[in-house]
C-alpha positions in Angstrom: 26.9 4.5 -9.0 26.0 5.7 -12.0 22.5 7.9 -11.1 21.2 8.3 -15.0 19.6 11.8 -14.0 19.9 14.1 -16.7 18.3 17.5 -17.1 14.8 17.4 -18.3 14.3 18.9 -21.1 14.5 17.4 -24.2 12.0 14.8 -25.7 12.1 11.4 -25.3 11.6 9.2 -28.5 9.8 6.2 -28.8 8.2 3.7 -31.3 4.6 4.8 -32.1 3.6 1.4 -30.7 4.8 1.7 -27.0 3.7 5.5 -27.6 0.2 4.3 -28.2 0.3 1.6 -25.4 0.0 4.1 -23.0 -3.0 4.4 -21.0 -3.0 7.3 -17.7 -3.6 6.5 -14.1 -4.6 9.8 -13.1 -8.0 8.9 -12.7 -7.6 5.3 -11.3 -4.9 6.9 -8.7 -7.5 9.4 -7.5 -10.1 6.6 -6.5 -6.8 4.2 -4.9 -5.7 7.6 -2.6 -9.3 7.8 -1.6 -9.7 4.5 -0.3 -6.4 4.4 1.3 -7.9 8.0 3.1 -10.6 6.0 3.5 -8.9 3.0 5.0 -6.8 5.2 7.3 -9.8 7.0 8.8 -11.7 3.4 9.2 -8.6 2.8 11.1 -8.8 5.9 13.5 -12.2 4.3 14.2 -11.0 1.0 15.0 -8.2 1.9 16.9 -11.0 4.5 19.2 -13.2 1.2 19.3 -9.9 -1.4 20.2 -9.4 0.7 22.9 -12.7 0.8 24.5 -12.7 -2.4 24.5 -10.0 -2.6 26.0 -10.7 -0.8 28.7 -14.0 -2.9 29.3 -12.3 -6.2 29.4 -9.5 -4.5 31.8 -12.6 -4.0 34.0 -13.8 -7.4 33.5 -10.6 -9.0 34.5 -10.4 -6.3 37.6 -13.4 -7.9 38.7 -16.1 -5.5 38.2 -19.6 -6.3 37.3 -20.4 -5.4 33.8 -24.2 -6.2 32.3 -24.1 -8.8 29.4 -26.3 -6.2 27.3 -23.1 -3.4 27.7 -20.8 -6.4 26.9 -22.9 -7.3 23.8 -22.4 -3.8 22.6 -19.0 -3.4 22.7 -18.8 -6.5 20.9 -21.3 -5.3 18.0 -19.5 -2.0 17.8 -15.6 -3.7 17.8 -17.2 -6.4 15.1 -18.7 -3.9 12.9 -15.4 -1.6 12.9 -13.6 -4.3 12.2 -15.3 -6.1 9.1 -15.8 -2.2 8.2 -12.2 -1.9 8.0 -11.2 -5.7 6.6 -13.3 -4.9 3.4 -11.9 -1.4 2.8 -8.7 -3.2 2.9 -9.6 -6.3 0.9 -11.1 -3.7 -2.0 -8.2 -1.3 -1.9 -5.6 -3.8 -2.5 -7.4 -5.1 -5.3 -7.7 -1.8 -6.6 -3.7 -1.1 -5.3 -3.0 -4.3 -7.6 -4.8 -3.1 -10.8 -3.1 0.5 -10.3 0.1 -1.6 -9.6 0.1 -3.7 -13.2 -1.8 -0.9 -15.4 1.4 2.1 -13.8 3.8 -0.9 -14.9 2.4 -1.4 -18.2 3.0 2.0 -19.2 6.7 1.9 -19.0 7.7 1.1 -22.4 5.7 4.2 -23.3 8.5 6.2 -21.6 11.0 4.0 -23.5 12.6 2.4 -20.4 13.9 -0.8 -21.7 15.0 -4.3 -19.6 13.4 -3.7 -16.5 14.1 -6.5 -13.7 10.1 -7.4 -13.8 7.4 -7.8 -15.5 3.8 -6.0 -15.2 3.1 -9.7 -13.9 5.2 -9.3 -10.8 3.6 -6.2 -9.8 0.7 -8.3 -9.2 2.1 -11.7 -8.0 5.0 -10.4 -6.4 2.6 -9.2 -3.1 0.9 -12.6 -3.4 3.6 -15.2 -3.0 4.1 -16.2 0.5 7.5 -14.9 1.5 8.8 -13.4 -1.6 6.0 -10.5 -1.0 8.3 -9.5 1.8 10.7 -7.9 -0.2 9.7 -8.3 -4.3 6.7 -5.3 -4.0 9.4 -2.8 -2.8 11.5 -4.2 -5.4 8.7 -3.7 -8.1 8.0 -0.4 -6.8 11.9 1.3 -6.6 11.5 -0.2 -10.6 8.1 1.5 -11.0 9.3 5.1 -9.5 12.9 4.8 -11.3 10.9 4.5 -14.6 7.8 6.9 -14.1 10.3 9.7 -12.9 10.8 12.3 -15.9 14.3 13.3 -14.4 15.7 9.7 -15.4 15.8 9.4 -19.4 16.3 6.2 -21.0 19.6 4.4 -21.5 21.2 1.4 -19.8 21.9 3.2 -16.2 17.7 4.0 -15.7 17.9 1.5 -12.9 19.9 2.5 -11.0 18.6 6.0 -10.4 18.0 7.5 -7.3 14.6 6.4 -5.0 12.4 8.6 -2.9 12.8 7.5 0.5 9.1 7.8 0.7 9.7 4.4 -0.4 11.5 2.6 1.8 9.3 4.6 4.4 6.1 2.9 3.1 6.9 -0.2 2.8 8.5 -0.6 5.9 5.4 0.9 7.8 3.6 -1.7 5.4 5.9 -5.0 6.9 6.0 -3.8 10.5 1.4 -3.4 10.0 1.3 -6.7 9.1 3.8 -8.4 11.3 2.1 -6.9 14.4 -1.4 -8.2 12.9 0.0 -11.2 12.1 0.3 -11.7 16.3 -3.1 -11.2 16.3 -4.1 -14.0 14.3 -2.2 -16.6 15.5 -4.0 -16.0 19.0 -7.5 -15.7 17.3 -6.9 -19.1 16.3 -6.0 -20.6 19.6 -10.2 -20.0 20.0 -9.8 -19.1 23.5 -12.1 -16.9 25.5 -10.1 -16.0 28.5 -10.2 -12.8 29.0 -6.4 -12.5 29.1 -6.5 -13.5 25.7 -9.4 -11.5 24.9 -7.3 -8.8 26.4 -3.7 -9.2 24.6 -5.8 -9.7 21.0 -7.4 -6.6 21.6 -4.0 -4.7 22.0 -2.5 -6.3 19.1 -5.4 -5.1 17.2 -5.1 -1.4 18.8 -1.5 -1.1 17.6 -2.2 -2.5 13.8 -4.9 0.2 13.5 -2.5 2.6 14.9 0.4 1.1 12.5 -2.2 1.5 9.5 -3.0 5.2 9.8 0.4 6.1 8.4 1.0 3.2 6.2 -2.0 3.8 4.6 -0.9 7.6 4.3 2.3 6.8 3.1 1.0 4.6 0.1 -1.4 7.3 -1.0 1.6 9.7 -0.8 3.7 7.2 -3.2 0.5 6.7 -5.7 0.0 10.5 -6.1 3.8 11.3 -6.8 4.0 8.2 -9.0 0.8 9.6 -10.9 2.3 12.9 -10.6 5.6 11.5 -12.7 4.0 9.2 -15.4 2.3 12.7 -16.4 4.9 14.2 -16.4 7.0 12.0 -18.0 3.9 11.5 -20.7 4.2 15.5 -22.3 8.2 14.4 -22.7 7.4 11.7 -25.0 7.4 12.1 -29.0 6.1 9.3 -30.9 8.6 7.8 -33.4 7.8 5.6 -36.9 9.2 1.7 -36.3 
């Protein structure tokens, strides 16, 4: 497989327009890796609050007397964690997606022609039912192929050698929202038994425990990806045509 890793130094040469096309992430990637932080400590929280809850319906279903005001409680408190940590999640992938289509744009400022996508599909591509299984870590082996100053122009860029950061991420990523997936099917069954009360509960504990690291894995991937099209940037040399 040809690996289109050559040594580094040297400049790459592109046409002034592409050159002037580019526009850095550093700054956008600093906010994204602080919400993902922030949506892996919300996440620590939930999964402390999943299990109390869990313990409290445990001793509902044992049989032991519980007051409706400590019930209402633990409802407030597993509510509030939750919609805490649904809108950190809902604003960081919009952010994720921006970072996504503006690192994408910046490609033909490194000269890397013909990639498989477009900017476009760096968006879309996590939004189509199905296809967003497997077309993000598509995008994204594209997106760190490209960014990565060790890999210089020239037909064999894509096939250059991946982190395995990720494959790691994204596969944390699928197995997060499989296991929350569970949950929803049995929040829409609108049953309050308390053995249903029960097994949603655990399927909740397990996707906040699942989102810690995916969360920490997809800052990991947007800092190293910042890291490169930096890099990558002081290689570049502006060219007439």
């Amino acid at each position: 497989m040809d690996d289109a890793r050559t040594p580094a130094e040297g400049a790459i040469h592109v046409p002034l327009s592409d050159y002037d096309a580019y526009r850095p992430i550093r700054e956008l990637s600093h906010w994204l890796i602080i919400f993902l932080i922030g949506i892996a400590v919300l996440s620590v929280a939930s999964f402390g609050s999943g299990l109390l809850q869990l313990r409290l319906l445990e001793q509902i279903q044992a049989g032991v007397q519980v007051t409706q005001d400590v019930v209402e409680a633990h409802d407030d408190r597993y509510f509030v964690t939750a919609m805490m940590e649904l809108g950190s999640m809902v604003t960081t992938g919009i952010l994720f997606l921006t970072w996504m289509r503006r690192a994408y744009n910046n490609l033909p400022a490194f000269g890397m022609r013909d990639p498989a996508y477009s900017p476009g599909w760096a968006v879309w591509g996590f939004l189509i039912p199905f296809l967003n299984i497997i077309r993000p870590y598509q995008v994204m082996k594209e997106l760190w192929r490209a960014s990565d100053p060790d890999v210089r122009p020239g037909p064999g860029w894509v096939t250059a050698r991946v982190s395995p950061l990720v494959g790691w991420w994204w596969g944390m990523y699928l197995t997060m929202n499989f296991v929350a997936s569970l949950g929803v099917r049995i929040a829409l069954k609108g049953s309050a038994d308390v053995s249903d009360l029960r097994a949603l509960t655990q399927i909740d504990v397990a996707a906040s425990a699942l989102t810690i690291p995916a969360a920490v894995l997809a800052a990991g991937v947007v800092r190293d990806i910042m890291v490169k099209q930096a890099q990558k940037r002081e290689m570049t040399v502006p060219t007439q045509g």
